[in-house]
C-alpha positions in Angstrom: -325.2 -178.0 84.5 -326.1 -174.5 84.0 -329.4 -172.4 85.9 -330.7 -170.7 82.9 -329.4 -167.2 84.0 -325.8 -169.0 84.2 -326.3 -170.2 80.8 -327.6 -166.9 79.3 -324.4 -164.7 80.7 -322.0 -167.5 79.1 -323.6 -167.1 75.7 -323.6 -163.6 75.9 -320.0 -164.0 76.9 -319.5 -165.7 74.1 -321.3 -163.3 71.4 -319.1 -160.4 73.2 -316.3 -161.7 73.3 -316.5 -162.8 69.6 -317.1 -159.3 68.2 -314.3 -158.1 70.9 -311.9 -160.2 69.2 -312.9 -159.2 65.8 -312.5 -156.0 66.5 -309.0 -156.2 67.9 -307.7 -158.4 64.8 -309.0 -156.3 62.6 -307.1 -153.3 64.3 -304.1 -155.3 64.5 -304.3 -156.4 60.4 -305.0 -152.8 59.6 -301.4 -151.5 62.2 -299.6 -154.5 60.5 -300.4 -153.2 57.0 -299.6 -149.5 58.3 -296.4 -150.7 59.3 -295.9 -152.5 56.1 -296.5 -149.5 54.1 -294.0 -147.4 56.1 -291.4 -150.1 55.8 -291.8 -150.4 52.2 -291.1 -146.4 51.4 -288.4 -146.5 54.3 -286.5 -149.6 51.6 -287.1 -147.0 48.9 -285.3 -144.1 50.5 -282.7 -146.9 51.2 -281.9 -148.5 47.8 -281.9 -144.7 46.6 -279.0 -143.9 48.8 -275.8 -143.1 47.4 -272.4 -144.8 47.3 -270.8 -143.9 49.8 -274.1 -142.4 51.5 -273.2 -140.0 54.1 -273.7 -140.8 57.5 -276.4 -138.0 58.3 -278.4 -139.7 55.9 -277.9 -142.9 57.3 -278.7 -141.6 61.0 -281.5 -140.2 59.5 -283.1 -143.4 58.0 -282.2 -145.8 61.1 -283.8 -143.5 63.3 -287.4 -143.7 60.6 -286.4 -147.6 60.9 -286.6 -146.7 65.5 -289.7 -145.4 65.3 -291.3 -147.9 62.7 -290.0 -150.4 65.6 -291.3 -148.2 68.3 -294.8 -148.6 66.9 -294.2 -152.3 66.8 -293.3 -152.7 70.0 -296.5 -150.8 71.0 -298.7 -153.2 69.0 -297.0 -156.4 70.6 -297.8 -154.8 74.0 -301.1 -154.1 72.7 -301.5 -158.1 72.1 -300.2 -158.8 74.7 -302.5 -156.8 77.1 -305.7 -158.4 75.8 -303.9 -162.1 75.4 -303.5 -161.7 79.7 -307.0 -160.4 79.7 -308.9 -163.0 77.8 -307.1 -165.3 80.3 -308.0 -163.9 83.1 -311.7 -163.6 82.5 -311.6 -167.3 81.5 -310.5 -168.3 85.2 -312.7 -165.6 86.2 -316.0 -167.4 84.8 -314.3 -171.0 85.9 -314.4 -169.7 89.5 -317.9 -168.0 88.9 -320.0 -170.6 87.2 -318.4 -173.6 88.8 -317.7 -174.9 85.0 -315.1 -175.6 83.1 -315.8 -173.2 80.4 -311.7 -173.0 79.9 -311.8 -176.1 78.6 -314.3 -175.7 76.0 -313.6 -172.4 74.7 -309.9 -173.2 74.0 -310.6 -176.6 73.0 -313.4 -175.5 70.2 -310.9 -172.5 69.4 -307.6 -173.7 69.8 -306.5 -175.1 66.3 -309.7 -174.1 64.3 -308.3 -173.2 61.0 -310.0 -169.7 60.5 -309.7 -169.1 64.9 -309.3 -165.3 65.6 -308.2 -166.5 69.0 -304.9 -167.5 67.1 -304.3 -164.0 65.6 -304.5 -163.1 69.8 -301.9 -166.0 70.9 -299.7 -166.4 68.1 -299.6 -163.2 66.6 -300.3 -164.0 63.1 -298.3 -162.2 60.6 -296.3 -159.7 62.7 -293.0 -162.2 62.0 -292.5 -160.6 59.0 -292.5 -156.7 60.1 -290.4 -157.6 63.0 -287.8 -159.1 60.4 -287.8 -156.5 58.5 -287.1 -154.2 61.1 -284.3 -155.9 62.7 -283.1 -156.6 59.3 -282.5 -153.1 57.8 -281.7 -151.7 61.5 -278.9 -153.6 61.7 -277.5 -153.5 57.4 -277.4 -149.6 58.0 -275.4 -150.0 61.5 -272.9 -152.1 59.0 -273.3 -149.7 56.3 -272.6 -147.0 58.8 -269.4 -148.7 60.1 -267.7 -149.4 56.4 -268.0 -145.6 55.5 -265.9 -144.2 58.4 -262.7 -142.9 57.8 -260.0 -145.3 57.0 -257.5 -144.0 60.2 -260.7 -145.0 62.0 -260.2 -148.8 63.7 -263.3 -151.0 62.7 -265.9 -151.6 65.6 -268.4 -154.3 65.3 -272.0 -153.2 65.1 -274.0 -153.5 68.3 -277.5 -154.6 68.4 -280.1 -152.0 68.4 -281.9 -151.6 71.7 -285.1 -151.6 69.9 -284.3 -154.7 68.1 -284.0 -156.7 71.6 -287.2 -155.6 73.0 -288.8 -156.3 70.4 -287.6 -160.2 70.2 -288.1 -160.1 73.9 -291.8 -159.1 73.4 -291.9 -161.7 70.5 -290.4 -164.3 73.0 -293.3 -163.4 75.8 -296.2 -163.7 72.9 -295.2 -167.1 71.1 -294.1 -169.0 74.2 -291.0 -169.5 71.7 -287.8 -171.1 73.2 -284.0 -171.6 73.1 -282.0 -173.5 75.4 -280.7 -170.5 77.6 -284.7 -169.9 78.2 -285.4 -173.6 78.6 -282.7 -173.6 81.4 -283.5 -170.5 82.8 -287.0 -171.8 83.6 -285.7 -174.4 86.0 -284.6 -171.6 88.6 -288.4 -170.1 88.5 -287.3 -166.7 88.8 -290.5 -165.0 89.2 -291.3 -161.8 86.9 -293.8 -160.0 86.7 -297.1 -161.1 85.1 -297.0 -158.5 82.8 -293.6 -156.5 81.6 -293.3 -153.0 80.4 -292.7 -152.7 76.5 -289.4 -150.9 76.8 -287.8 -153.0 78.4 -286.8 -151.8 83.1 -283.6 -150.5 83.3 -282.0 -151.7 86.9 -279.6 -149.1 88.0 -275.9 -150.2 87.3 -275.0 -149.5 91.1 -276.9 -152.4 92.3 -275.4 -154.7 90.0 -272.3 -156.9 91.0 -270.9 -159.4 89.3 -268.6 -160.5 91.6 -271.7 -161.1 94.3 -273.6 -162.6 91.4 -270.7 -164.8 90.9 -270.8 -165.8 95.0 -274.5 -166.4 94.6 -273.8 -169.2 91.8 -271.1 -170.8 93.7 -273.1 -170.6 97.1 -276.1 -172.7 94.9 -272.5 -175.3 93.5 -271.3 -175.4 96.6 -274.9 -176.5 98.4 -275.5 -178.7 95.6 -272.1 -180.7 96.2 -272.9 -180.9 99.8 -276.7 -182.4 99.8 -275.2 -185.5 97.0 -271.9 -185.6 98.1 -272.6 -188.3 100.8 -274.9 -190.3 99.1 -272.8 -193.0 98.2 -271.6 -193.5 101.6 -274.7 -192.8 103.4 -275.4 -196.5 104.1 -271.7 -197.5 105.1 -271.6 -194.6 107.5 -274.9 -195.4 109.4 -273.6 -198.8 109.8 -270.3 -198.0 110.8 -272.2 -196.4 113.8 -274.2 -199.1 114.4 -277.7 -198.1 112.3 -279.0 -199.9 109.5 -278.5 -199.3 106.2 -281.8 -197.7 105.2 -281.7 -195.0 107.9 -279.4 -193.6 105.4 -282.7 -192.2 104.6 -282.7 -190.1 107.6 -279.7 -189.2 107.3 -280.3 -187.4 103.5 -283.2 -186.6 104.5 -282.2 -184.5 107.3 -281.1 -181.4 105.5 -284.3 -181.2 103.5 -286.4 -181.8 106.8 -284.3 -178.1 108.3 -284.5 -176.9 104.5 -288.4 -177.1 104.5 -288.0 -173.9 107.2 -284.9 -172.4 106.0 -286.6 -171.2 102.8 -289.4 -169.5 105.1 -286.7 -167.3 106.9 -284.2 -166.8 104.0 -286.4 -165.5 101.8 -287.9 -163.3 104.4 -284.2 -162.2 105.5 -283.6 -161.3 102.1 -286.2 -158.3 102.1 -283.7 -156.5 104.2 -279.9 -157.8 103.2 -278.7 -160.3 101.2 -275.0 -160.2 102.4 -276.0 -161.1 106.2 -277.9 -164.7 105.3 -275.0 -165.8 103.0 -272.8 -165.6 105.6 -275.5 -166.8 108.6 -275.6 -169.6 105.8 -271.6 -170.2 105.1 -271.3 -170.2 109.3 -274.1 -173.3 109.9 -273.6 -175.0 106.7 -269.4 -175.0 108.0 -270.7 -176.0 111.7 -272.7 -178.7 110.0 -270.2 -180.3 108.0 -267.7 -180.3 111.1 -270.2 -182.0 112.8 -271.0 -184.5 110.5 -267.4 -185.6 110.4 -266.7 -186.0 113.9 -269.9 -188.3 114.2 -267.4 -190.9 113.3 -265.0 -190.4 115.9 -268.1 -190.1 118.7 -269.7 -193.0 117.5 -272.8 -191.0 117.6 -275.2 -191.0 115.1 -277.1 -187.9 116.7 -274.4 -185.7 115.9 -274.4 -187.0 112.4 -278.0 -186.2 112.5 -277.5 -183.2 113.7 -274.8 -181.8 111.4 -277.3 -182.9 108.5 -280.1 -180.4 110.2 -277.3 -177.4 110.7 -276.5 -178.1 106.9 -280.3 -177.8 106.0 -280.4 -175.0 108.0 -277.6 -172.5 106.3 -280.0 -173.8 102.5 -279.7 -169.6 101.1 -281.3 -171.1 97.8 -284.0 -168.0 98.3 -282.0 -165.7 98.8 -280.0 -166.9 95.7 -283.3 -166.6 93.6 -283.8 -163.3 94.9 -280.7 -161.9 94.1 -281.5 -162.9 90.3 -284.6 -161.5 90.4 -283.9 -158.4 92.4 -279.9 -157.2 91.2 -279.7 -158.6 88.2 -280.4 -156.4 84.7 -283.0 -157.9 82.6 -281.3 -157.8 79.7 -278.7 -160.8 81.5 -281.0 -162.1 83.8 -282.0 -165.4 81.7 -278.4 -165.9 81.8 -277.5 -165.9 85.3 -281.2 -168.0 85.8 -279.4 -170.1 83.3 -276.3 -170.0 85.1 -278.1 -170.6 88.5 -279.7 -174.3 87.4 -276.3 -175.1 85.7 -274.7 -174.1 89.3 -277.1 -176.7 90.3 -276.6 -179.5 87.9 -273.3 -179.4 88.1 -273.1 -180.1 91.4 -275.4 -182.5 91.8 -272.9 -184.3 89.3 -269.4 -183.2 90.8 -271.2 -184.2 94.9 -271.2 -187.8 94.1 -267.7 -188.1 92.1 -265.8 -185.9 94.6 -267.4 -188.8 97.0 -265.9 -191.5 94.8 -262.9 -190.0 94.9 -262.4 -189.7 98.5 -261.3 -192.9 98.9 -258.7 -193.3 101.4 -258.0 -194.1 105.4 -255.8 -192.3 107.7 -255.9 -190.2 110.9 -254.6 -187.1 112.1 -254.2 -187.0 116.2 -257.7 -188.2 117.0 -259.8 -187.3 114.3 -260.4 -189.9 111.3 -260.5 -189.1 107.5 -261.9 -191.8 105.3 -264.7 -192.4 102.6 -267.4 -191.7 105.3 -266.3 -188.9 107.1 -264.1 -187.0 104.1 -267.0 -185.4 102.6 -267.4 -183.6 105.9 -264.0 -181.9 106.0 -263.9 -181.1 102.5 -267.1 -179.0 102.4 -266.0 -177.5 105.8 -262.9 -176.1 104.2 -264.9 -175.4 100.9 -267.2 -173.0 103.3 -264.6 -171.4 105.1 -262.9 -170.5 102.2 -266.1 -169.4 100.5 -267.0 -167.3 104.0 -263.5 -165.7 103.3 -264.3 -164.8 99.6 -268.1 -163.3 100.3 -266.5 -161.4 103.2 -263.8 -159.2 100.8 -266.2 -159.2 97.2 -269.1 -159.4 98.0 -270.9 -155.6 97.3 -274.8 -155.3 99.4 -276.7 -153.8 97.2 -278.7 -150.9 98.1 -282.3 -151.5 99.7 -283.1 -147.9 99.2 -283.5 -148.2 95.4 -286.4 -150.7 96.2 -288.5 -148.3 98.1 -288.0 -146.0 95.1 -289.5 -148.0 92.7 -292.9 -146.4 93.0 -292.1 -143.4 91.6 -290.5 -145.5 88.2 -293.6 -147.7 88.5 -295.9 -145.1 87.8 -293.9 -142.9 85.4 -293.5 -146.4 83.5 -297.6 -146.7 83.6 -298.0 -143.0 82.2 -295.5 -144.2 79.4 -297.5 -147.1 78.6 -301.0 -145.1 78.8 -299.1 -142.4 76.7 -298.2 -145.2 73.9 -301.4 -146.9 73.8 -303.4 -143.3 73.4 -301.2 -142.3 70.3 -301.2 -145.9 68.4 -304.0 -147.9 69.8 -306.8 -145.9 70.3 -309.2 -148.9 70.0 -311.3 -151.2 71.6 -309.4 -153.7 74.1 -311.0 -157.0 75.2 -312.1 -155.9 78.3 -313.6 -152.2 79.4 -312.4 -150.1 82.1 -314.9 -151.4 84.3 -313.9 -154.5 83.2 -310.4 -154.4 84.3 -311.4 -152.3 87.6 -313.4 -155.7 88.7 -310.7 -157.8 87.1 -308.2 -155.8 89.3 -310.1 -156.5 92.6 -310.2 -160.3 91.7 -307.2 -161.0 89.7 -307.4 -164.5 90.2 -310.8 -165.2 90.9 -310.2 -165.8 94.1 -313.8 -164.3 95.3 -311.7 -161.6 97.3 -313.5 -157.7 97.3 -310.4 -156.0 98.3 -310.0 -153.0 96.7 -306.9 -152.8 93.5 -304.4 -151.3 94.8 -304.5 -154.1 97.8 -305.1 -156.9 95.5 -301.6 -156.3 93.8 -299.9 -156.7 97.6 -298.3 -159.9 97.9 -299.0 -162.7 100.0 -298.1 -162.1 103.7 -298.6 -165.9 104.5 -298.6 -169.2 103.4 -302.0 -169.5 104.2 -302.6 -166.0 101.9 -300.5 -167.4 99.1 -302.3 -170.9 99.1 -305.9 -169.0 98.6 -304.1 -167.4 95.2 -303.3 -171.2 94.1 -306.1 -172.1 91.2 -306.7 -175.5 90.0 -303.9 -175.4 87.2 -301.4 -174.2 89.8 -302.0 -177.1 92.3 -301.6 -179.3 89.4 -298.3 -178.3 88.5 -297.1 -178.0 92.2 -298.2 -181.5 92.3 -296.2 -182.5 89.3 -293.4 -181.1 90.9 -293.8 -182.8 94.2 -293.9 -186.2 91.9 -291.0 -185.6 89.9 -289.0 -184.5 93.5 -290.0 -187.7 94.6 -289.5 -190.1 92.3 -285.4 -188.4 91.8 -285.3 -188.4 95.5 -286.3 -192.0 95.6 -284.0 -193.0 92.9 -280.9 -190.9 94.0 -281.5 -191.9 97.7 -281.3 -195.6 97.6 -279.3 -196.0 94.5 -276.2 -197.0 96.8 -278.1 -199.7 99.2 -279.9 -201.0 96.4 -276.7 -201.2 94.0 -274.8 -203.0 96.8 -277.9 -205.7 97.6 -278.2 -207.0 93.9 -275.3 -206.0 92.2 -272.4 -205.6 94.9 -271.1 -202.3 93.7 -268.5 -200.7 95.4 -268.9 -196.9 96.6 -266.7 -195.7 93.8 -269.0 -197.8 91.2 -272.1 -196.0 93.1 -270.0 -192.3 92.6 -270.0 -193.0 89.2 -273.5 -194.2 88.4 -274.7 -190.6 90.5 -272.5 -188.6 88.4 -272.9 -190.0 85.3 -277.0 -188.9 85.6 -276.4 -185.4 86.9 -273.7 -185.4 83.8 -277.3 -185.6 81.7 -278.7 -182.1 83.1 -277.2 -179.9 80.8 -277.1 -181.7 77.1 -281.0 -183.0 77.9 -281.4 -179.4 78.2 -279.7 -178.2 75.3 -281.7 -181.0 73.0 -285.2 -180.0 74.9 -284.7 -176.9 75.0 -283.4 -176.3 71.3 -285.4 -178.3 69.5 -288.2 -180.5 71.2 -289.7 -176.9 73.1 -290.4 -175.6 69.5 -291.6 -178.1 68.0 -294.2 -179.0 70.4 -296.5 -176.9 73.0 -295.3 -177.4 76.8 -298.6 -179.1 77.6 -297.4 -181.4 75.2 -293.7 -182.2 76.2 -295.3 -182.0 80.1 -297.8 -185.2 79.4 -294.8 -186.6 77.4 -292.3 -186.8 80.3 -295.1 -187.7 82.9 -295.6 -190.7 80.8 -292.3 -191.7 80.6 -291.3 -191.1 84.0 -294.3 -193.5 84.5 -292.7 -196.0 82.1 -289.4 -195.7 84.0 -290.6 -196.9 87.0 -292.7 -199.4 86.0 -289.2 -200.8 84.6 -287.4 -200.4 87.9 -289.8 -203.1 89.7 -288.3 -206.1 90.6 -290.7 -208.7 89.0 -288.0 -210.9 86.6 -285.5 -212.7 88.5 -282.7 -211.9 88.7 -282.7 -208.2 88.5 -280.2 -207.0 86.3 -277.9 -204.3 85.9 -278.6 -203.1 82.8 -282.7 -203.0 84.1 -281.8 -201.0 86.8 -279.5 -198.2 85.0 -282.0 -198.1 82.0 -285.1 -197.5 83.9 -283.2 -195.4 86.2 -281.8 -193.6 83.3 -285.7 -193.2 81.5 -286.5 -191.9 84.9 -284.3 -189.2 86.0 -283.7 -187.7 82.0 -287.6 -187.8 81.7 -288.0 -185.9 85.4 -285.4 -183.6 84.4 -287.0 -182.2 81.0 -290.9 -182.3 83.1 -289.0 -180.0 85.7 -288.3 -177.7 82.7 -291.4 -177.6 81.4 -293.2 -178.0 84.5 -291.7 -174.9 86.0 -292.3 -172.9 82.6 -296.3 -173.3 82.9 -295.9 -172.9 86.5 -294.7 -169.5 86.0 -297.4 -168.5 83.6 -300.5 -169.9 85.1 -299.3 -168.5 88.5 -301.0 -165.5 90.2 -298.7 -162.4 89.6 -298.9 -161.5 93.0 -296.8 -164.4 93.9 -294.1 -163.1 91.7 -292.7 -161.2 95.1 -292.5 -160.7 98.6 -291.4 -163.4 100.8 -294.1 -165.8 99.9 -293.7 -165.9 96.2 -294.0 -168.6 93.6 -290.3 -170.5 93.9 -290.7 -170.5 97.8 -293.7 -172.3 97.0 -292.3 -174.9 94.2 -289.1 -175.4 96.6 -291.4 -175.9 99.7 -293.6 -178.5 97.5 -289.9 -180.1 96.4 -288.3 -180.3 99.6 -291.5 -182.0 101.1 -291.2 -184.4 99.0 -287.6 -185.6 99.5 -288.3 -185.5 103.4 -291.5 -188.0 102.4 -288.7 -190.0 99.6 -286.0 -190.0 102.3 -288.3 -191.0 105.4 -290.5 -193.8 102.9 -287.0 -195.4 102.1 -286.1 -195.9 106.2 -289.7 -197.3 107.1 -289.6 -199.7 104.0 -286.1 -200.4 105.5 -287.8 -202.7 108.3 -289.3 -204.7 105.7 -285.9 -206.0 104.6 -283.7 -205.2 101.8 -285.4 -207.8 99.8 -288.8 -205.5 99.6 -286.9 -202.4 99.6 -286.8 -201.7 96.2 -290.7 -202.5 95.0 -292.1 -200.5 98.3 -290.5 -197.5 97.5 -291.5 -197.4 94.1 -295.0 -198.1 95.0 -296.1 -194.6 96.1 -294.3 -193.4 93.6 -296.3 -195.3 91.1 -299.7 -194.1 92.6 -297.8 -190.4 92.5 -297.4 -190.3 89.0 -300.8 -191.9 87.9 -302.5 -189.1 89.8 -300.4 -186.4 88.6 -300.9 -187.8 85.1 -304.8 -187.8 85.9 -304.6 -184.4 86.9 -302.4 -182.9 83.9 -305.3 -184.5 81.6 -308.2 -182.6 83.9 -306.5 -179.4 83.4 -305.0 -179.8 79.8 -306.7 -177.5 78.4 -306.0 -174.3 80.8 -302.4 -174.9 80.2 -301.8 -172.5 77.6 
């Protein structure tokens, strides 16, 4: 309930921000029919060319066609800027008035037929001009090409700069999707909250595709080696005398080490990227080795142990980094794309390679069989890799970092220089506005001054405080969907053999055959569901059904059957894998833009929350181990039961801020 001062400053809000609005659609109708009216004259001139034209008045036109295009791209921006604003003073007056304004003012807004707040989002209208500009930019670069000389060879027209940033700015304003983007979103490569309109050029020198290429097989190669022993977990912890639940522990381990490896690789990774891939090649080839002589010592300390030394060479971070930092922006949703297929596809080929391995023999007085052949395979895939990163691997230059600055602000005088020529109008918010905005990006109550409150975090502790109600929620969605897959993957071998007998090779199989799902969910979510529905929508969706999936799993009909198990288990992992898309996408807009960098940055974050909760999965599934193998199955999915009702709970709090 509001005090009556309260109440008076939100309905004042409210009468503002009405005529603010107002005012900027109006603008933006009146620039759209500007645009309009330039485009039409600009088809004139072009229907009145000649045949053949000549190519100086061809140039002539597609460069009217730039600037028309220019001014677009200036007018997205301009949308843009006051989209970000109007969200930011919404959290703003959430953290002020202790209310959920939010809430009400998208719900009474949101799908209002005669809603300016939609001309804001969802750009109204501007779909046509940006056709039409892409459109005749690209029939003159044709028309240019089939007037050349005939000794000339043919060349195929090339897209027009301007026509990609436009669709990228396009992309940004309508949430709009494909599957390369759906994809990409599952490697939460943080950008910037808000990115120029012409789109950052990243000097070619610090690009290397050959390192970005040893980056993606660094995240396969990890990948195979956390799900390549899962379906002989449980025989090798019995083979050294353990039961068969403490192959919990033993999966567990690397994620345990992992939880601190992501602190110090993504700090390393301010300084060098080269050095932590092959700190990480070194422990991760010391901890295979070691997990393979385990056999021959009968110890199950050093298997342990070679599980923490894998955990402990985890250069996911500095994977990410290397995205975010080296790679161009006009490729970096393909190599994000490329990063989560790395992933998936290892997390398929870990558990087939396993059921492979199937044989028994010994060279002088070390064994090789099903349970300690995983070892020695990754331990020569490492070394080989160490070889490989040592001779092509190219460290990119540090120094261009420090001299961003200088770029940073030319790139703000361009932007102040574009909006003073085409958008001398009222924005959302005033100068003072923004100046207080600036200090308290977040809301977070902090008084620094602006050029401190764009620092990034310096600790967890710093980065938590930046975390608002929206971003826990989603961090806790991703700790449940981790969970539940952990839970699933973990014990899928112990609980496969107790009901159904399945050999390890039938176990290889079933692990394979659900990471083989990653990518063609993906391409279905991510080309058609993601634009047909909003990502709040698809989010509640999955939550749902990864509800309905374990609920299915219990073990309340006797006898438990295999096609029970592999169903639910199926609903379960596909419906985990298209929330972790979706649940990463909104994590990456709601997110402060200060954790877009530095070492404590949004995916540190949403990999600390993930790896916490397969060390929770891993360590549930070895206490509920003493129970008997009976009660195995329905105490582990317990928590995770609980898990998902409260995530689901939360979703529906926080619905409405999710846009």
């Amino acid at each position: 309930m509001f005090f009556p001062k309260a109440e008076s400053d939100v309905f004042n809000y409210i009468v503002v921000s009405k005529f603010q609005i107002e005012k900027i659609v109006l603008f933006l109708l009146e620039q759209q029919g500007l645009l309009a009216s330039r485009l039409a004259k600009l088809r004139e001139q072009h229907d009145a060319l000649e045949e053949p034209p000549e190519i100086s008045q061809i140039t002539e036109l597609r460069e009217a066609y730039r600037e028309v295009g220019l001014d677009l791209l200036k007018l997205l921006y301009f949308v843009e800027v006051n989209a970000i604003g109007l969200r930011k003073i919404l959290k703003k007056f959430d953290k002020r008035f202790r209310y959920r304004f939010t809430d009400y003012y998208v719900k009474t807004r949101a799908n209002h037929p005669y809603s300016q707040l939609q001309q804001v989002f969802k750009h109204v209208g501007l779909g046509a001009v940006v056709g039409a500009v892409s459109r005749n930019l690209h029939e003159l670069q044709d028309r240019q090409g089939s007037y050349l000389s005939i000794y000339d060879p043919p060349a195929l027209p090339l897209q027009d700069p301007v026509v990609d940033s436009i669709k990228a700015a396009v992309d940004r304003l309508t949430n709009s999707t494909n599957f390369l983007n759906f994809l990409a979103q599952h490697a939460l490569i943080m950008q910037e909250e808000l990115p120029a309109p012409v789109e950052e050029h990243i000097d070619e020198e610090r690009y290397h595709f050959m390192s970005l290429l040893l980056n993606l097989a660094n995240t396969f190669l990890y990948m195979v080696n956390t799900y390549i022993i899962v379906p002989t977990a449980d025989n090798y912890s019995m083979s050294l005398g353990a039961a068969a639940t403490v192959c919990g522990i033993v999966i567990g381990a690397m994620a345990v080490a992992q939880v601190f490896s992501s602190v110090y690789f993504s700090a390393w990774s301010n300084r060098s990227y080269f050095r932590p891939l092959v700190f990480s090649s070194i422990v991760l080839l010391l901890g295979n080795t070691l997990y393979a002589v385990a056999y021959d010592l009968n110890s199950i300390t050093v298997l342990l142990l070679g599980r923490l030394f894998c955990g402990f060479g985890s250069a996911r971070a500095v994977n990410r980094r290397y995205i975010s930092d080296c790679v161009p922006l006009k490729i970096r949703m393909q190599a994000s794309a490329g990063f989560v297929s790395a992933s998936a596809l290892g997390m398929a080929c870990g558990p087939a390679l396993a059921g492979i391995l199937q044989t028994n023999f010994k060279i002088y007085k070390f064994t090789f069989n099903e349970d300690t052949l995983p070892g020695w395979v990754m331990a020569v895939a490492w070394l080989v890799y160490l070889i490989w990163l040592w001779i092509s691997f190219k460290e990119p230059s540090h120094d261009m970092e420090e001299n961003n600055s200088p770029q940073a602000s030319r790139s703000e005088a361009a932007e102040s220089n574009a909006l003073e020529k085409g958008l001398k109008q009222p924005l959302l918010i005033t100068s003072e506005e923004k100046q207080e905005d600036d200090e308290d990006p977040e809301g977070d109550g902090s008084e620094e001054a602006s050029e401190e409150s764009r620092r990034p975090a310096t600790s967890i502790v710093s980065a938590y405080r930046l975390l608002t109600p929206s971003v826990k929620v989603q961090l806790l969605i991703y700790f449940m969907l981790k969970y539940v897959m952990e839970i699933l993957l973990s014990e899928s071998s112990v609980i496969t053999t107790y009901y159904f007998g399945w050999s390890t090779s039938t176990v290889a199989i079933f692990l394979a055959c659900l990471g083989l799902t990653v990518l063609p969910v993906n391409i279905v979510v991510g080309s058609y569901i993601s634009n047909m529905f909003e990502d709040r929508q698809i989010l509640l969706a999955s939550e749902i059904m990864v509800f309905i999936g374990i609920l299915l799993s219990f073990h309340i009909f006797i006898p438990y059957t295999v096609p029970q198990y592999v169903c639910s288990g199926l609903i379960m992992f596909v419906s985990a894998e298209v929330l972790e898309g979706v649940n990463l996408s909104l994590l990456s807009r709601v997110m402060s833009s200060r954790l877009s960098r530095g070492t404590y940055n949004g995916g540190l974050l949403s990999t600390e929350a993930g790896t916490i909760a397969r060390v929770i999965a891993d360590a549930t599934i070895t206490l509920a181990g003493y129970l008997g193998q009976s009660r195995l199955l329905n105490v582990t999915l317990f928590p995770s039961l609980l898990i998902c009702i409260s995530s689901i709970i939360a979703t529906c709090f926080t619905y409405n801020s999710l846009y």
